[in-house]
C-alpha positions as CSV (number, residue, x, y, z in Angstrom):
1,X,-122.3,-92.4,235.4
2,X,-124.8,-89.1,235.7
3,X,-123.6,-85.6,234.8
4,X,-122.5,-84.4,238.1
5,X,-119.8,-87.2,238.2
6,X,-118.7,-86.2,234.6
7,X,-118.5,-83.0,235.2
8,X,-116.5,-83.7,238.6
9,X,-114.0,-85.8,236.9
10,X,-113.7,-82.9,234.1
11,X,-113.1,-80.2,236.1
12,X,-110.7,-82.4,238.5
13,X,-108.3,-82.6,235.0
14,X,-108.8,-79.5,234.1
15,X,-108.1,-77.2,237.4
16,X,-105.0,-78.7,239.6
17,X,-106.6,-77.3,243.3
18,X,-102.9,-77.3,244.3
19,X,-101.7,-80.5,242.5
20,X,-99.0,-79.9,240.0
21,X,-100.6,-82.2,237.3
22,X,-99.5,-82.7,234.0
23,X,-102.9,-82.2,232.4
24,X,-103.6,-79.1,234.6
25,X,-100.1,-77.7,233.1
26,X,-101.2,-78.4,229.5
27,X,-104.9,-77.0,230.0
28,X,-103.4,-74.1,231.8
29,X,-101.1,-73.5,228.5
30,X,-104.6,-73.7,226.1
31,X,-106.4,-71.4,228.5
32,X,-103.1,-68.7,228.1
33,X,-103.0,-69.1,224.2
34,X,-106.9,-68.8,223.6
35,X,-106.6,-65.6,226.8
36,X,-103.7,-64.0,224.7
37,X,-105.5,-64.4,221.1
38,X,-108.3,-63.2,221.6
39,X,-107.9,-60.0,223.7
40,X,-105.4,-59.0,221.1
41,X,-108.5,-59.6,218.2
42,X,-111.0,-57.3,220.7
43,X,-108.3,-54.9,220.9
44,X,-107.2,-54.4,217.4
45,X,-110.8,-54.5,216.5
46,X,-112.1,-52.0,218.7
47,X,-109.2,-49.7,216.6
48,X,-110.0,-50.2,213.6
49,X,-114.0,-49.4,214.8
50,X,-112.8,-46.5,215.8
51,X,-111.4,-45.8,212.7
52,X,-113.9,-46.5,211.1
53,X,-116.9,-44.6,213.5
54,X,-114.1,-41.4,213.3
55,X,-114.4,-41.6,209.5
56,X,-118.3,-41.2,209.5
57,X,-118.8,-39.4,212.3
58,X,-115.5,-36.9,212.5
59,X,-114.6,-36.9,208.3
60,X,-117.9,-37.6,206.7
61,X,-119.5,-34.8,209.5
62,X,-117.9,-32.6,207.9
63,X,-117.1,-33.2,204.4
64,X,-120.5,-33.0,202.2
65,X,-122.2,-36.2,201.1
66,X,-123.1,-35.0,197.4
67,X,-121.3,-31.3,196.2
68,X,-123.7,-29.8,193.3
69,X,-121.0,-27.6,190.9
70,X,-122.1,-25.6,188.2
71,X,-119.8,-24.7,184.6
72,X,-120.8,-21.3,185.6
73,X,-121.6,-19.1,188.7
74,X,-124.8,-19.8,190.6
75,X,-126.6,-16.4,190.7
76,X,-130.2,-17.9,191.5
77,X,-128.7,-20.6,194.2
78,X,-131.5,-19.5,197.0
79,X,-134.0,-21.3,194.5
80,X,-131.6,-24.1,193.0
81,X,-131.5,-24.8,197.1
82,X,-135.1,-25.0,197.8
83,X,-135.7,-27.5,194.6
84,X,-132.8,-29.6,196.1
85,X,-134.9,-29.8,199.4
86,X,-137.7,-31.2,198.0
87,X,-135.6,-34.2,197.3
88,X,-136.5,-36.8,199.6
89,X,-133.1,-38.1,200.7
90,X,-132.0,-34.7,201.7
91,X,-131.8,-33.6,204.8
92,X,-129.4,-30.1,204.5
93,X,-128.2,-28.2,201.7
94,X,-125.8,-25.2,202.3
95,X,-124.3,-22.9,199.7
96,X,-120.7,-22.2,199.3
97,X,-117.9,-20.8,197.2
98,X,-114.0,-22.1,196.7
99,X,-111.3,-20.2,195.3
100,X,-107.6,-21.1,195.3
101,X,-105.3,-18.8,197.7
102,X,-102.3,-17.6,199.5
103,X,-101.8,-16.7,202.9
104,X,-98.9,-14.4,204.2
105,X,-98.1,-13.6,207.8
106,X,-94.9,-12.0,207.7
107,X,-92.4,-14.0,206.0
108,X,-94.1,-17.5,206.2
109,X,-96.4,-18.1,203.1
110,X,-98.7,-21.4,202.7
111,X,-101.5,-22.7,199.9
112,X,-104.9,-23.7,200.7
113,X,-108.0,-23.9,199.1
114,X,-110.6,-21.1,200.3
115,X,-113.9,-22.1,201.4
116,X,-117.1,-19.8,202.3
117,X,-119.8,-20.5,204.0
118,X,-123.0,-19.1,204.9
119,X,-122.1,-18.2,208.8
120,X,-126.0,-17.3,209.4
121,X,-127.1,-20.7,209.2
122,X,-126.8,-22.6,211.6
123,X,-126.4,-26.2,209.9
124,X,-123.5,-25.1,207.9
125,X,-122.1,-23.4,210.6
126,X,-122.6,-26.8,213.3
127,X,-121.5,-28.9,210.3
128,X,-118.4,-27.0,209.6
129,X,-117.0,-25.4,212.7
130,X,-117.4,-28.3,215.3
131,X,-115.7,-27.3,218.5
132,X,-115.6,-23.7,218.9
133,X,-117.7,-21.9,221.2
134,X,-120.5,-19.4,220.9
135,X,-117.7,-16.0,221.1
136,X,-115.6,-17.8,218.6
137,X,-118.7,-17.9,216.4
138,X,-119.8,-15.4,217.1
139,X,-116.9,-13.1,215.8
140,X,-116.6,-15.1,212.9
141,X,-120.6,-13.4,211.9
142,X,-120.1,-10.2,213.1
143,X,-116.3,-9.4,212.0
144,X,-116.3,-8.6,208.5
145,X,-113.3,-10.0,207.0
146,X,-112.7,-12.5,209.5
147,X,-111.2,-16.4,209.2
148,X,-110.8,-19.6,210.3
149,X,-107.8,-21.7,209.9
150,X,-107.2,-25.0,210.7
151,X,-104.6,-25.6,213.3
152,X,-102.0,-27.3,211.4
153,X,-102.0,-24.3,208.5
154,X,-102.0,-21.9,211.8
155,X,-98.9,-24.1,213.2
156,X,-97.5,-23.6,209.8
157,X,-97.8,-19.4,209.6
158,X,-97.5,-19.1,213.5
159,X,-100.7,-17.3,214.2
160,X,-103.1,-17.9,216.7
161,X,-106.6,-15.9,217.0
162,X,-106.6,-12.0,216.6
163,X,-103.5,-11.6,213.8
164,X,-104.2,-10.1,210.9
165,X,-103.3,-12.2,207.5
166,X,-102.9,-10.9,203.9
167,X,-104.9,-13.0,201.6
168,X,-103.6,-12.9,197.8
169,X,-105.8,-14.8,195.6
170,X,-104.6,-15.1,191.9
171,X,-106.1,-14.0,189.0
172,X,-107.6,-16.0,186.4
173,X,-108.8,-16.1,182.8
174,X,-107.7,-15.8,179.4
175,X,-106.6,-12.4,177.9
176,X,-108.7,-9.6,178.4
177,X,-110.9,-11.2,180.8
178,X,-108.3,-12.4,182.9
179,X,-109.2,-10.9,186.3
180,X,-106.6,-9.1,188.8
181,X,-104.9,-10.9,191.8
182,X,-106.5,-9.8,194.8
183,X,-105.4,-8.8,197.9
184,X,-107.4,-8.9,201.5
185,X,-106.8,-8.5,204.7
186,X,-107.8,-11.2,207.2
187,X,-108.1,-11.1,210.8
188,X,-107.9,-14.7,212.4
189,X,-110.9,-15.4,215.1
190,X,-110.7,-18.8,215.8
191,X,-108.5,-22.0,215.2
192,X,-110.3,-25.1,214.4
193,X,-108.7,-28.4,215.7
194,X,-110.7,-31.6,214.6
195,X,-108.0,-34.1,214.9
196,X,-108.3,-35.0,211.2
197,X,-107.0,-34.4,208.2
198,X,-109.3,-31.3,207.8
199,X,-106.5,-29.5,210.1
200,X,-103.9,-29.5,207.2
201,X,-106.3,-27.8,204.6
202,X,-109.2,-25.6,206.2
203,X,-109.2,-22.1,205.5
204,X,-112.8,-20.9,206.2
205,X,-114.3,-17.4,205.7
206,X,-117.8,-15.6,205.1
207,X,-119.9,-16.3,201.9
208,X,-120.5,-13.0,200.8
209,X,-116.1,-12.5,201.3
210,X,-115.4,-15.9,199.9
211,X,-117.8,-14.8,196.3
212,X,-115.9,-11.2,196.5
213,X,-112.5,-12.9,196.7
214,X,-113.5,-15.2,193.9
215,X,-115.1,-12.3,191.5
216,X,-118.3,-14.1,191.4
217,X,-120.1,-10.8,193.3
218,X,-124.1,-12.5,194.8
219,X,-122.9,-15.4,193.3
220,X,-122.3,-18.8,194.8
221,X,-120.0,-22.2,193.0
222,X,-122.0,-24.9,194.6
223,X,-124.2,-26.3,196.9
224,X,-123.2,-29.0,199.5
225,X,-125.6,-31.3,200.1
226,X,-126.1,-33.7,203.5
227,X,-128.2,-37.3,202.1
228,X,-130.2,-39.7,204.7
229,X,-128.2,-42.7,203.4
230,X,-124.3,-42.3,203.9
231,X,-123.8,-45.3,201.3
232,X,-126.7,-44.1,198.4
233,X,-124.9,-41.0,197.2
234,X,-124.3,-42.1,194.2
235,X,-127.9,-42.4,193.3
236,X,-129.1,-39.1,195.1
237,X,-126.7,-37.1,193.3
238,X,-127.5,-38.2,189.7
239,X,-131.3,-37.6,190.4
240,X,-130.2,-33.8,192.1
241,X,-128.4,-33.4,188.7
242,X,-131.0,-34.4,186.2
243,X,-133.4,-31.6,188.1
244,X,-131.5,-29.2,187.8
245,X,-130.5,-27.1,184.1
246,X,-127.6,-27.7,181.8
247,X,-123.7,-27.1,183.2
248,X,-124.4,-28.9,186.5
249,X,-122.6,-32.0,187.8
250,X,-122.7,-33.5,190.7
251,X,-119.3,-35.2,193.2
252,X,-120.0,-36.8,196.5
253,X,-117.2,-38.4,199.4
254,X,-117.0,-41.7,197.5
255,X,-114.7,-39.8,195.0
256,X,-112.3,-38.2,197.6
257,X,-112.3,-40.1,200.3
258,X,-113.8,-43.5,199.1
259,X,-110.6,-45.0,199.0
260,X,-110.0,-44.2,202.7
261,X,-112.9,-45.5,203.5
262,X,-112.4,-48.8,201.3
263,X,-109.0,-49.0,202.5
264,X,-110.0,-49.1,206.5
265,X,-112.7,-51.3,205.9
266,X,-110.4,-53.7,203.9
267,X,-108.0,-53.5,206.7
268,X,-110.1,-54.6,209.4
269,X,-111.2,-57.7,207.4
270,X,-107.6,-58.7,206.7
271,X,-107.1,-58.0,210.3
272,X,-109.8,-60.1,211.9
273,X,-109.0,-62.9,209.3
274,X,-105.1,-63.3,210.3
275,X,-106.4,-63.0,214.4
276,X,-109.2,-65.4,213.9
277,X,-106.3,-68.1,212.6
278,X,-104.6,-67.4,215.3
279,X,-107.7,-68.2,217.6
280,X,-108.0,-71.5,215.5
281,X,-104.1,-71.9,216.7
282,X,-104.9,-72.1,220.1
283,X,-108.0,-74.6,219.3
284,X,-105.4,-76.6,217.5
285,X,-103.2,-76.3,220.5
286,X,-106.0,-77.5,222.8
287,X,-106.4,-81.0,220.3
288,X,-102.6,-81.8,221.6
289,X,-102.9,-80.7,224.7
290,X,-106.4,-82.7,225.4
291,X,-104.5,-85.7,223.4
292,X,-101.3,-85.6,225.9
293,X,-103.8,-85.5,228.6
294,X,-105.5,-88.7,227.0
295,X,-102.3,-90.5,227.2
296,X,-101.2,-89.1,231.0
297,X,-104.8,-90.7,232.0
298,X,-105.2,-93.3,229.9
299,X,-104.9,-95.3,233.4
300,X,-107.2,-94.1,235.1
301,X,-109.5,-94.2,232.1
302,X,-109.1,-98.2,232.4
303,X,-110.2,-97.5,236.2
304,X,-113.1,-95.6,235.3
305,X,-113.9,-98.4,232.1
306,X,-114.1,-101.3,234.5
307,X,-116.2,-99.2,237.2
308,X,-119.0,-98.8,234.8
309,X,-118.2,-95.9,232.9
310,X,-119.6,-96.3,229.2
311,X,-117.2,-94.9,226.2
312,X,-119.6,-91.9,226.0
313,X,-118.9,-91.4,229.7
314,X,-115.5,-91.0,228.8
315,X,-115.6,-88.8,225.5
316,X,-117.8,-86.4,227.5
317,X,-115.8,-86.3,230.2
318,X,-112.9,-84.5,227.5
319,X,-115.2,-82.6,225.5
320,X,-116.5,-81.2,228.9
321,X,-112.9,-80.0,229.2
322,X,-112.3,-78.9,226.0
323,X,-115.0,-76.9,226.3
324,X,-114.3,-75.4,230.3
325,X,-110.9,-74.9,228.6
326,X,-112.3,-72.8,226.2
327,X,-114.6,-71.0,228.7
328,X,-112.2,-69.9,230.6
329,X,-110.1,-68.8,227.5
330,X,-113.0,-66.9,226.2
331,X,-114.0,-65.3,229.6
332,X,-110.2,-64.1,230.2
333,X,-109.5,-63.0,226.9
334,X,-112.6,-61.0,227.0
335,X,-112.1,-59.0,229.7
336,X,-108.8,-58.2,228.9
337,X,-109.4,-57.3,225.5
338,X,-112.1,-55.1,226.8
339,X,-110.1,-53.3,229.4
340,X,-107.4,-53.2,227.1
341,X,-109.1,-51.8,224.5
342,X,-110.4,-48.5,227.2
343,X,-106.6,-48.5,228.5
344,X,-105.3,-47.9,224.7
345,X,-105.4,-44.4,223.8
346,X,-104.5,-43.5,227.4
347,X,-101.2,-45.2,227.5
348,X,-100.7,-44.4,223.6
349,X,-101.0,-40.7,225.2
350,X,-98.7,-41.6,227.9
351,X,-96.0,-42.7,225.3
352,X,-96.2,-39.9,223.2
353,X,-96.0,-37.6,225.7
354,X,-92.6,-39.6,227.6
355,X,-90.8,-39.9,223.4
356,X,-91.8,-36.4,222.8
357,X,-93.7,-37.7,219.2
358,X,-96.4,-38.1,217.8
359,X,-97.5,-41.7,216.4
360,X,-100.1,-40.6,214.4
361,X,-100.7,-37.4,212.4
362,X,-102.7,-35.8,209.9
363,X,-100.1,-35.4,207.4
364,X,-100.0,-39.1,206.9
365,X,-102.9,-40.6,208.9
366,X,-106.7,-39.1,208.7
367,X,-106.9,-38.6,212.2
368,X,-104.2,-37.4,215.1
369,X,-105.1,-40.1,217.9
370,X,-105.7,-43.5,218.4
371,X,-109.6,-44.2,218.4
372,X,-111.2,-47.1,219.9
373,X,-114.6,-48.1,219.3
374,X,-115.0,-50.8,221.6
375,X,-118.4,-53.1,220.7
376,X,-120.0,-55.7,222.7
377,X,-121.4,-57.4,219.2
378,X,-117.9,-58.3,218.2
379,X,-116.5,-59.9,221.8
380,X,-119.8,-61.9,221.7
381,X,-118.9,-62.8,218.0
382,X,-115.3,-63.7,218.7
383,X,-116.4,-65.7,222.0
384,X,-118.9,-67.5,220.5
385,X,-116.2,-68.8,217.7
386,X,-113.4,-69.0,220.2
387,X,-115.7,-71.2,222.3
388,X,-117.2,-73.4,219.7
389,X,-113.7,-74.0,217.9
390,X,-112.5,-75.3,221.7
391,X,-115.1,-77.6,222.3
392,X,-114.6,-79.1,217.9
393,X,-111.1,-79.4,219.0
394,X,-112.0,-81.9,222.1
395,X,-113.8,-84.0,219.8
396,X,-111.1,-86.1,218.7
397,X,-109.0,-86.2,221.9
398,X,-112.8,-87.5,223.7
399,X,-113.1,-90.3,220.8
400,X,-109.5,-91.5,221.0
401,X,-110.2,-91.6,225.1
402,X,-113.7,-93.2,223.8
403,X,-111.6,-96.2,222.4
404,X,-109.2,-97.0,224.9
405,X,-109.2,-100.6,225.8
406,X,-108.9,-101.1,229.5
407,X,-107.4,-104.5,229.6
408,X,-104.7,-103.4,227.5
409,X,-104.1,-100.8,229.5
410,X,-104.4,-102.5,232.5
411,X,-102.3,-105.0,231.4
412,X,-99.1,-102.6,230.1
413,X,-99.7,-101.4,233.4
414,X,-98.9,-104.6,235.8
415,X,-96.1,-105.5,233.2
């Protein structure tokens, strides 16, 4: 028996062609499973991607890599910055000053850390205002006590851009040094919306404001610091700290929002672990199916014995459908889980906007929306295992066909 006839004989058990056989019925229900498993794995996989690519790109785009502090204000930061850049795994640094305040708008109060920034240049200002257009930046250099909030603190006071804020921060330190509360007013110039956790806590103004608010005068309380290697923080900011004098230490992202990070990553492989045993499911399903089929054509394996066919013939005659079985499966489930994947946030949209709710939010969630990172490395990855499960699982049906005596059969068969 040559190839062609093999194959001929596979697909003929495989695909009915408008015969309602019972092996067509079982490899149709092996082809369903496999299609159903492993467009939900693309799917949920392509989410947590996106999770993951929002987190770097989004978060980590915004949030420093390394943060350079100081036990005391930073008066000489233009040249603590310049021996920073000499650092090979540096690529921006950025000065800025914190300071703890209240905002007031009428009779609606909320907390939020203060952050300034330098708003003439223009890494810190791309870095840390993504979104907002050239006026909106604009105002927020030229105005001089101008802010940006983040829209959920904005949702919170029910502003929006042009209100004026009053900005008390407290004062601080012991006895006779203790410093006076301030009070500023603000006037809002832009809203920033990042769909991230960053919309519950920014509150963004001018350097030379932020060090005034924060009685610090020229003074700066850190630098933040962009690395070349997302992962080698660690590293880069212990070698920033031992060049620079006594009273610096340095943080980085692992230490607020490692465990976010740690905590997708883990989910994903806990993920593709429980949906890669349900792919090895539907192999499993395919051994019983291909053995039921074994047993519906065990007579005209006898045929096919006693017209010459060797016991190879017939074993590759199953393991050829086990593995069009799982070809089909793969090819199916593949383009689903692909065009599932695109369809996601749209009908995710769709259902938030038909409940009125939101599924997802920053309160809880680091981003507001479903992402979906769809990558062609991980449907070749869960093919290729798919596929080569399907055609291990045909083995034993095709060596149980293999072994078939045809006079027996033959034989039950007359009786």
């Amino acid at each position: 028996m040559n190839a062609l006839e093999r194959l001929r004989i596979a697909v003929r058990y495989t695909f009915a062609f408008g015969g309602g056989h019972l092996s067509t019925f079982l490899s149709s229900l092996s082809m369903l499973g496999l299609v159903l498993a492993i467009s939900l794995l693309i799917i949920v996989l392509s989410v947590m991607n996106g999770f993951d690519k929002e987190m770097r790109e989004r978060i980590l785009g915004m949030v420093p890599h390394i943060t350079l502090h100081s036990t005391i204000p930073i008066e000489d930061w233009k040249e603590k910055m310049a021996v920073v850049e000499r650092h090979p795994d540096v690529l921006e640094v950025t000065p800025f000053t914190e300071f703890d305040a209240l905002f007031m708008r009428g009779g609606n109060i909320e907390t939020a850390k203060g952050v300034g920034i330098d708003a003439g240049d223009p890494a810190a200002v791309a870095r840390q205002l993504p979104g907002l257009d050239e006026g909106q930046i604009d105002a927020f250099r030229e105005h001089p006590n101008s802010l940006i909030l983040g829209v959920g603190i904005a949702e919170q006071l029910a502003v929006k851009p042009g209100d004026e804020l009053t900005l008390i921060v407290p004062g601080a330190g012991p006895g006779l040094e203790a410093k006076a509360t301030r009070f500023e007013s603000l006037r809002l110039v832009a809203v920033l919306e990042t769909g991230t956790e960053l919309d519950q806590v920014a509150a963004i103004v001018p350097l030379q404001i932020a060090s005034d608010l924060a009685g610090l005068g020229t003074a700066v309380s850190g630098l933040r610091i962009t690395s070349r290697d997302l992962f080698d923080v660690t590293r880069v900011g212990w070698e920033l700290m031992n060049n620079m004098p006594t009273g610096y230490y340095a943080t980085n992202w692992m230490m607020t929002h490692g465990n976010l990070y740690s905590a997708i990553q883990l989910s994903r492989d806990l993920i593709s672990i429980l949906l890669f045993s349900i792919i090895a499911v539907a192999a499993f399903n395919v051994v019983s199916s291909l053995v039921l089929v074994v047993f519906d054509k065990q007579g005209n394996i006898a045929i096919l014995r006693t017209l010459g066919a060797s016991p190879r013939d017939i074993a590759i005659i199953f393991v050829l459908q086990g593995a069009m079985i799982g070809l089909v499966g793969v090819t199916l489930g593949a383009v689903l889980g692909a065009l599932g994947s695109l369809m996601v946030p749209d009908l995710v949209s769709a259902l938030e906007r038909i409940l009125d709710m939101n599924f997802l939010s920053t309160d809880v969630y680091p981003v507001s929306f479903l992402p979906v990172d769809l990558l062609w490395k991980d449907i070749f990855l869960v093919g290729a295992v798919a596929f080569g499960m399907c055609v291990v699982a045909a083995i034993y049906p095709a060596l149980r066909a293999a072994r078939l005596a045809p006079a027996l059969i033959l034989n039950q068969d007359r009786n």
